[in-house]
C-alpha positions as CSV (number, residue, x, y, z in Angstrom):
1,X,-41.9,-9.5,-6.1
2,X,-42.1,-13.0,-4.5
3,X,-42.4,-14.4,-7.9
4,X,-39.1,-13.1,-9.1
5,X,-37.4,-13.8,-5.4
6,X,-38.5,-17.5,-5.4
7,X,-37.4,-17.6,-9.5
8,X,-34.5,-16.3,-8.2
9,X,-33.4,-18.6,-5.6
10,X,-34.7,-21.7,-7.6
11,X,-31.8,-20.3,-10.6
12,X,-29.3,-20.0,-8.0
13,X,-29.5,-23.4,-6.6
14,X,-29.6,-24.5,-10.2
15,X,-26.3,-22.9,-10.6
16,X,-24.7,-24.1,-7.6
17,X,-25.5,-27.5,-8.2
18,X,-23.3,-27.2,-11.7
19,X,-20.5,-25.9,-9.8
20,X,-17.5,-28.1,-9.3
21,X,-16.2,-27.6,-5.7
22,X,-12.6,-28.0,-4.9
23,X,-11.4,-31.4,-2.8
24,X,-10.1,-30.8,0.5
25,X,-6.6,-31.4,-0.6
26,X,-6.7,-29.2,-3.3
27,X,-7.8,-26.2,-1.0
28,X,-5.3,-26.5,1.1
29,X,-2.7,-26.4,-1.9
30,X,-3.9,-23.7,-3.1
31,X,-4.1,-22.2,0.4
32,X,-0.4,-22.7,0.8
33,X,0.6,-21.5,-2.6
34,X,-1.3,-18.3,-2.0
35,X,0.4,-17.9,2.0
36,X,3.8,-18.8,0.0
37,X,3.1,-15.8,-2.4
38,X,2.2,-13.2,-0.1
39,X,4.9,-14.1,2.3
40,X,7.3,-13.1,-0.7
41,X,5.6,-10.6,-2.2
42,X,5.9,-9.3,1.7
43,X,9.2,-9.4,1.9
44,X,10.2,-7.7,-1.3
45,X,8.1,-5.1,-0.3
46,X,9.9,-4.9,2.8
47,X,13.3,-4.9,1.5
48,X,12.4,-2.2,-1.7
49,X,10.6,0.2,0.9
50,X,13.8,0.1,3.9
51,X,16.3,0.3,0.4
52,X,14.3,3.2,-0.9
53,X,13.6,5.1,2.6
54,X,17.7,4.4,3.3
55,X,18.6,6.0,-0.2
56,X,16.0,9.0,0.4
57,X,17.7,9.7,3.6
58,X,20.9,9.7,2.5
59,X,19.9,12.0,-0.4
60,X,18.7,14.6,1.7
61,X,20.9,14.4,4.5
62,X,18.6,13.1,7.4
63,X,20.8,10.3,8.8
């Protein structure tokens, strides 16, 4: 069991060391793009769901 644990780790840090890690500007562009898409993704949601509740309403007489 500590034979395949150690063989483990020693793959994994293998691994990492191929990985190409991001630069600290390109994080945080790809941090804003994301905020940026959720904030609209957000508001559409926002704006469907009180449209559709307004129209279900209406439909059945609640206001």
């Amino acid at each position: 069991m500590m034979k395949f644990l150690k063989t483990y780790l020693n793959d994994v840090s293998i691994e990492l060391r191929k990985v190409t890690w991001l630069s600290k500007n390109e994080m945080l562009g790809s941090t804003m793009v994301v905020w940026v898409f959720a904030f609209i993704i957000c508001i559409f949601l926002f704006v469907v769901d009180f449209s559709i509740t307004g129209f279900v309403s209406r439909l059945l007489g609640i206001n």
